[in-house]
C-alpha positions as CSV (number, residue, x, y, z in Angstrom):
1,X,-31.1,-69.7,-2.0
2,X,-33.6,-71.5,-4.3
3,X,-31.2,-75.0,-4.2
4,X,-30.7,-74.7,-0.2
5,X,-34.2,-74.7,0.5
6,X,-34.7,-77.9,-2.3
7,X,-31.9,-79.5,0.0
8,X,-33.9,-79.0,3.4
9,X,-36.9,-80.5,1.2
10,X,-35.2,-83.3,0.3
11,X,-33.8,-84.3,3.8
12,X,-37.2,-83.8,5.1
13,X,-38.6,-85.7,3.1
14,X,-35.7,-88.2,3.5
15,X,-36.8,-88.1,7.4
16,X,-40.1,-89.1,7.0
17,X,-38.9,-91.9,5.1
18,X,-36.7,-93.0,7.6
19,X,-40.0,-92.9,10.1
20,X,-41.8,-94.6,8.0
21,X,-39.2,-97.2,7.1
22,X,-38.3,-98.1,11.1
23,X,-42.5,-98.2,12.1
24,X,-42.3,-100.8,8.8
25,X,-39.4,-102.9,10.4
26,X,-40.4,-102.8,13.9
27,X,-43.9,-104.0,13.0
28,X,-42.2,-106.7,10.5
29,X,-40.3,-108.0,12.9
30,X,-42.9,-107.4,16.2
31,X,-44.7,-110.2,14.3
32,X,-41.6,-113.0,14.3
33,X,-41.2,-114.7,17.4
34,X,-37.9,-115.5,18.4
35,X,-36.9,-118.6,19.5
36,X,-35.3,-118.3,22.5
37,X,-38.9,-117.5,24.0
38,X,-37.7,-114.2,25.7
39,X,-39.5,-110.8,26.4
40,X,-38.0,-107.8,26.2
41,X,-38.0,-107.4,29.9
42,X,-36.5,-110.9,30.0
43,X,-33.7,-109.8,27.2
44,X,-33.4,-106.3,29.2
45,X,-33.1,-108.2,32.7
46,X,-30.7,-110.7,31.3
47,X,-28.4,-108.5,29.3
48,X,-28.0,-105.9,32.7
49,X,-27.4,-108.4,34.7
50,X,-24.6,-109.9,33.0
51,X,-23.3,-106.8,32.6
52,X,-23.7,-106.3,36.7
53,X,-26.2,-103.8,36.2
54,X,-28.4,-105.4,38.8
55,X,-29.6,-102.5,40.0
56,X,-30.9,-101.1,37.2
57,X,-35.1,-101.7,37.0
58,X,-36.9,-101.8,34.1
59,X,-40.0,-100.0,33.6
60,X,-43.0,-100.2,31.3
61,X,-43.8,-97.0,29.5
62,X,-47.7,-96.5,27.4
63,X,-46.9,-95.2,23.6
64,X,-45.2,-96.7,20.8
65,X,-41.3,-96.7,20.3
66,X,-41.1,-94.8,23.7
67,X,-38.7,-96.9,24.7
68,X,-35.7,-94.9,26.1
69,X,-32.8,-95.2,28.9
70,X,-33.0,-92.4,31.5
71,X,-29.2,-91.5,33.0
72,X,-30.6,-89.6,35.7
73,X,-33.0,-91.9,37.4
74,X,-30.9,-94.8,35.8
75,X,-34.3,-96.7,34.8
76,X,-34.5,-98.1,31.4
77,X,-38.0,-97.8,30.5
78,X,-39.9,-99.7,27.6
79,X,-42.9,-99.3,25.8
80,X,-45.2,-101.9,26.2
81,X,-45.2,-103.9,23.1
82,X,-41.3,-104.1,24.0
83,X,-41.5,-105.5,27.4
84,X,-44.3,-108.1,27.2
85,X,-43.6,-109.6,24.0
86,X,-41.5,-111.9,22.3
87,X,-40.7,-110.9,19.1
88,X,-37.5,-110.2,17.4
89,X,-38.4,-106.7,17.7
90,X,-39.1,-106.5,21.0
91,X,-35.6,-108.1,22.2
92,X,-33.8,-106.1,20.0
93,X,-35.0,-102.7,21.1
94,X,-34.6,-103.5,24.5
95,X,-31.1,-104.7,24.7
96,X,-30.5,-101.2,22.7
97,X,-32.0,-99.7,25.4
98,X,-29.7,-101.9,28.0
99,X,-26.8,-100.6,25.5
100,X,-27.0,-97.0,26.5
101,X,-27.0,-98.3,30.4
102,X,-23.8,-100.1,29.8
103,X,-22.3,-96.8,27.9
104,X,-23.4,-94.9,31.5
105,X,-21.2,-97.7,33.4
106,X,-18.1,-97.4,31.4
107,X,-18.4,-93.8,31.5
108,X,-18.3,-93.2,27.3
109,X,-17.8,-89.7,26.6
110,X,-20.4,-89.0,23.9
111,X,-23.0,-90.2,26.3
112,X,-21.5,-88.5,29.1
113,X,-21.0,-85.3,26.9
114,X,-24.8,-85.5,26.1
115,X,-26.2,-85.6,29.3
116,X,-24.0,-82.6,30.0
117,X,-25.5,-80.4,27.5
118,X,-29.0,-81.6,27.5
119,X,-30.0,-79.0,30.1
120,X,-28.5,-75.9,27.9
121,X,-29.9,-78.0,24.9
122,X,-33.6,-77.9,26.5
123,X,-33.2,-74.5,26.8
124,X,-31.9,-73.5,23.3
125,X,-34.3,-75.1,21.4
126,X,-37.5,-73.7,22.9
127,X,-35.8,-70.3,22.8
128,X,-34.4,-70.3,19.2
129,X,-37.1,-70.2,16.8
130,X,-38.8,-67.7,18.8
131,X,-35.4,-65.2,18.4
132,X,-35.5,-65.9,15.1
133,X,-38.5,-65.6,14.0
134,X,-38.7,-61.7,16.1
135,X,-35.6,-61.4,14.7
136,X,-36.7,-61.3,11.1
137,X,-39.8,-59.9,12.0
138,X,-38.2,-56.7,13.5
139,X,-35.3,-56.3,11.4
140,X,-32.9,-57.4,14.1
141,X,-29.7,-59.3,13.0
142,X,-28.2,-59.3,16.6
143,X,-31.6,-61.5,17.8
144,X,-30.9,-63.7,14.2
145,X,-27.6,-64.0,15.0
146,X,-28.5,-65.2,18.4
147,X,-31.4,-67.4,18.0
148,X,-28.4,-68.9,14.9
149,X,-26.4,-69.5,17.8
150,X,-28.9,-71.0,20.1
151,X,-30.3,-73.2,17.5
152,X,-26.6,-74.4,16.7
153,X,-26.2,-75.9,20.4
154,X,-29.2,-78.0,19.1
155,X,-27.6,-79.4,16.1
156,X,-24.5,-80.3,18.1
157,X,-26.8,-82.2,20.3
158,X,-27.8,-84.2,17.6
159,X,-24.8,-84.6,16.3
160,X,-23.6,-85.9,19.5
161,X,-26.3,-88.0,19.5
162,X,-25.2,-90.5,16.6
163,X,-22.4,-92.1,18.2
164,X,-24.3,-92.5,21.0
165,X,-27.1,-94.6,19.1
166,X,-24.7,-96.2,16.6
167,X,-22.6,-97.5,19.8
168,X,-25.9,-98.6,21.3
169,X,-26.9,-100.5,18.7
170,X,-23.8,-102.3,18.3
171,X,-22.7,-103.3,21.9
172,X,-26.6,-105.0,21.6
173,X,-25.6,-106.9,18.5
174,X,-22.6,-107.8,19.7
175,X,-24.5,-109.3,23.2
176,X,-27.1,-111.0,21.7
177,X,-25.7,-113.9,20.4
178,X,-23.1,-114.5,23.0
179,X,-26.5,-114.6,25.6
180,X,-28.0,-116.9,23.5
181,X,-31.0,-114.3,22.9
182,X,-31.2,-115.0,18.9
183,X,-30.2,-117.9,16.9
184,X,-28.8,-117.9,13.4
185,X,-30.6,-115.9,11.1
186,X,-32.3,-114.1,13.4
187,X,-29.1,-111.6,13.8
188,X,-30.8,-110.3,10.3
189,X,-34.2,-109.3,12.1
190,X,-32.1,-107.8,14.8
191,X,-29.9,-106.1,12.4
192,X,-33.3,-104.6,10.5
193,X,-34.7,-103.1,13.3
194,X,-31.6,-101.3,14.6
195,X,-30.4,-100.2,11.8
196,X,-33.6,-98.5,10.5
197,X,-34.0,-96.8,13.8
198,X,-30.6,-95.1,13.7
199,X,-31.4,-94.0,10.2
200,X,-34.1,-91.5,12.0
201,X,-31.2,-89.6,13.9
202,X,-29.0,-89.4,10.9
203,X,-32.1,-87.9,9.2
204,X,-33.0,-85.8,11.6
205,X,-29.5,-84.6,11.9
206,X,-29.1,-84.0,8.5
207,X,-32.1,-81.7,8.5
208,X,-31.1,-79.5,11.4
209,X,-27.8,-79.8,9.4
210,X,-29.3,-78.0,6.4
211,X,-31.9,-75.4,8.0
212,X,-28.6,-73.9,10.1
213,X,-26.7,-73.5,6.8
214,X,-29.8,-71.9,5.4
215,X,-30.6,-69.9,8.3
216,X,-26.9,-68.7,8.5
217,X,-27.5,-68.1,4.0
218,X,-30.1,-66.1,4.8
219,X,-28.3,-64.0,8.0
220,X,-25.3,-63.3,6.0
221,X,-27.4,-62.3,3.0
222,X,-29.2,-59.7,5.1
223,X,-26.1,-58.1,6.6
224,X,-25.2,-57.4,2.7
């Protein structure tokens, strides 16, 4: 028990790491230009309409790194240091963002499968802690065992999640260059800044990951 809860410590820790290390590239990077002079509404307006997503409006949102594509509403809203400036930062989060509105065109399943379960998911995880927490409380297995449950849809989510980014990330690295958006080394700023962001989901996966396995540790040890 003693080594699974050193294993949740270490991921959590390993999570805030990962926060800390994508705030340190974005605001690297938010302070190198790039040279094609674009925005990141000009990159996000660009790389949807070549992809004949014309319809598509982009939207600035207040708060840091709130930058996120909303299927249901088909908006892809980003934060303002992302649409107004020019940075290598700015361009690369919002053609990431542009990334996941291409993934809703072509229909790809993990996205697809996502938005499916994010109503049950909503649900689940306000729910779960509470069930297991009176669970324990009250000596009730059957309300551990379900809140296990519920809190399991939750780690699906996420892991359903990382495709979703990783693919994201990569149909935005792949666009860049052929739209003329960043020239020579600058694919290595792009790079930075993607890649530290999807660190955070496999982080925070990896945590849920761990506190599931101890929760379950724990539920089995009980029924002993």
């Amino acid at each position: 028990m003693s080594l699974m809860y050193l294993l949740v410590f270490i991921a959590f820790l390993f999570s805030l790491w990962a926060q800390f290390r994508v705030k340190g590239n974005f605001n690297k990077w938010a302070k190198v230009a790039n040279m094609s002079g674009l925005t990141g509404y000009d990159a996000a307006r660009r790389m949807l309409d070549a992809n004949g997503l014309h319809d598509v409006p982009i939207e600035p949102v207040r708060g840091a790194l709130s930058d996120h594509y909303d299927p249901i509403h088909r908006v892809v809203r980003l934060s303002e240091p992302v649409y107004y400036e020019r940075s290598i930062a700015a361009i690369s989060v919002a053609c990431h963002e542009v990334g996941h509105a291409i993934q809703h065109k072509v229909s790809y399943p993990m996205l697809a499968l996502r938005h499916r379960i994010f109503p049950v998911v909503n649900f689940a995880s306000g729910v779960a802690p509470f069930m297991i927490l009176a669970g324990f409380l009250f000596s009730s297995l059957n309300l551990v065992g379900l809140g296990i449950i519920f809190f399991s849809v939750t780690v699906a989510f996420q892991l359903v999640t990382l495709p979703v980014e990783f693919d994201a990330s990569n149909r935005a690295r792949k666009i860049m260059p052929q739209l003329g958006f960043v020239y020579g080394d600058e694919s290595r700023g792009v790079a930075k800044v993607l890649n530290a962001a999807a660190l955070t989901y496999v982080a925070a996966a990896l945590v849920s990951i761990l506190e599931l396995l101890r929760l379950v540790t724990m539920f089995l040890g009980n029924r002993d």
